[in-house]
C-alpha positions in Angstrom: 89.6 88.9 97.0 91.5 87.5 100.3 90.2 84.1 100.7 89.9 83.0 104.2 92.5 81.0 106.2 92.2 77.3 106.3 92.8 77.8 110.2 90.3 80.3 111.0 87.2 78.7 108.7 88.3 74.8 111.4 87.8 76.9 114.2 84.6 78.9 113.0 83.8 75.5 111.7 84.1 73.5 115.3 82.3 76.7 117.0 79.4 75.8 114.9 79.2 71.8 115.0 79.3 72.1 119.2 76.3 74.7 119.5 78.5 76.4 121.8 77.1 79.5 123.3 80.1 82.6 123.8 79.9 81.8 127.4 81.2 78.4 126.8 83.9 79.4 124.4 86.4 80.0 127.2 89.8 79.4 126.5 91.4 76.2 127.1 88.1 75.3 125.6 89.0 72.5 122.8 86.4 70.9 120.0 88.6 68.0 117.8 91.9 69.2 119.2 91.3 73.0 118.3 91.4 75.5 121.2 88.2 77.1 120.2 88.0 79.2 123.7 91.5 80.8 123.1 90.6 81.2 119.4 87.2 83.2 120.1 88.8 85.3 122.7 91.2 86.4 120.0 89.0 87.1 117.4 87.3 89.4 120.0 90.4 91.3 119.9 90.7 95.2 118.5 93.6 94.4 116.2 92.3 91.1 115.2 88.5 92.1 114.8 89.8 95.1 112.0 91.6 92.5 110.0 88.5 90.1 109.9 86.8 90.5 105.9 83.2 91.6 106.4 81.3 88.3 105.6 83.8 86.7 109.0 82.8 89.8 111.6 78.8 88.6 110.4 79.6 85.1 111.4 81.6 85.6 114.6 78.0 88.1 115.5 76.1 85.2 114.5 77.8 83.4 117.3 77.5 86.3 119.4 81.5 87.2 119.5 81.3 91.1 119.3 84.9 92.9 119.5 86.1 94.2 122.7 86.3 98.1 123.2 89.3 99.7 121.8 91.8 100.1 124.7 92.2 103.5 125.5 96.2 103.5 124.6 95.3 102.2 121.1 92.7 104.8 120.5 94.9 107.9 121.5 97.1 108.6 118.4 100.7 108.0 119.3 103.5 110.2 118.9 106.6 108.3 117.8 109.7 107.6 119.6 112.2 110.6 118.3 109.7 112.2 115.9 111.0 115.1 114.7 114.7 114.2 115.1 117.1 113.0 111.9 117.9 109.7 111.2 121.4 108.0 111.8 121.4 108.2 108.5 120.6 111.7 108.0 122.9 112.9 110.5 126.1 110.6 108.6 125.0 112.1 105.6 124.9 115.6 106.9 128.6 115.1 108.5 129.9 113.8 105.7 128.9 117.3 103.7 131.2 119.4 106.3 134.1 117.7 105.4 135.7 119.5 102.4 136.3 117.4 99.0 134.1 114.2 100.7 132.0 115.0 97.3 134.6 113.7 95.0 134.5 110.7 93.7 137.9 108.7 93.5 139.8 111.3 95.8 139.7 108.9 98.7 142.9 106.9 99.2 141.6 104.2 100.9 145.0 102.0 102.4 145.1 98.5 100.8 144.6 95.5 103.0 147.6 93.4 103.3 147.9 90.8 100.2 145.9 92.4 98.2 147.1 92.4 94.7 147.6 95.5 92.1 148.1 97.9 94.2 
């Protein structure tokens, strides 16, 4: 089981001992040092919220920090950037097959740099 971070259990913590209301958790906010407004704000987040473990998403409700709606660009599937095309890779590889006796090992004559022994 993922334990919780020592960072995330302060803030939680600091939340707590002020009796702050959501509406006062505004960032900038800061409890013993901690920004607890910028932490809050954050937790709120999409991305963040999903990584949260069940037992911190009942806390942060407790509190009464819900998660933010899923922005619209992050619900729509994405196509990736080239899908469909080969690698660099791929394509070397691929060239390299055209040329005749590439296959071979040992066949490659490769010119020795200067001062360099046994050959």
């Amino acid at each position: 089981m993922r334990a919780w971070p020592l960072d995330w259990q302060r803030h939680y913590t600091d939340c707590l001992d002020s009796r702050a209301q959501l509406g006062d958790l505004l960032p900038g906010m800061t409890i013993h040092g901690l920004n607890v407004g910028r932490w809050s704000e954050r937790q709120r987040q999409h991305i963040v919220w999903q990584g949260l473990l069940d037992g911190q998403r009942e806390r942060l409700a407790a509190l009464g920090v819900e998660p933010l709606a899923v922005p619209a660009e992050e619900a729509a599937p994405r196509k990736k950037a080239g899908a469909g095309k080969p690698s660099v890779f791929d394509r070397g590889v691929a060239a390299l097959a055209q040329v005749p006796g590439a296959h071979r090992i040992g066949d490659c004559a490769a010119p020795a740099r200067r001062g360099d022994p046994g050959r």
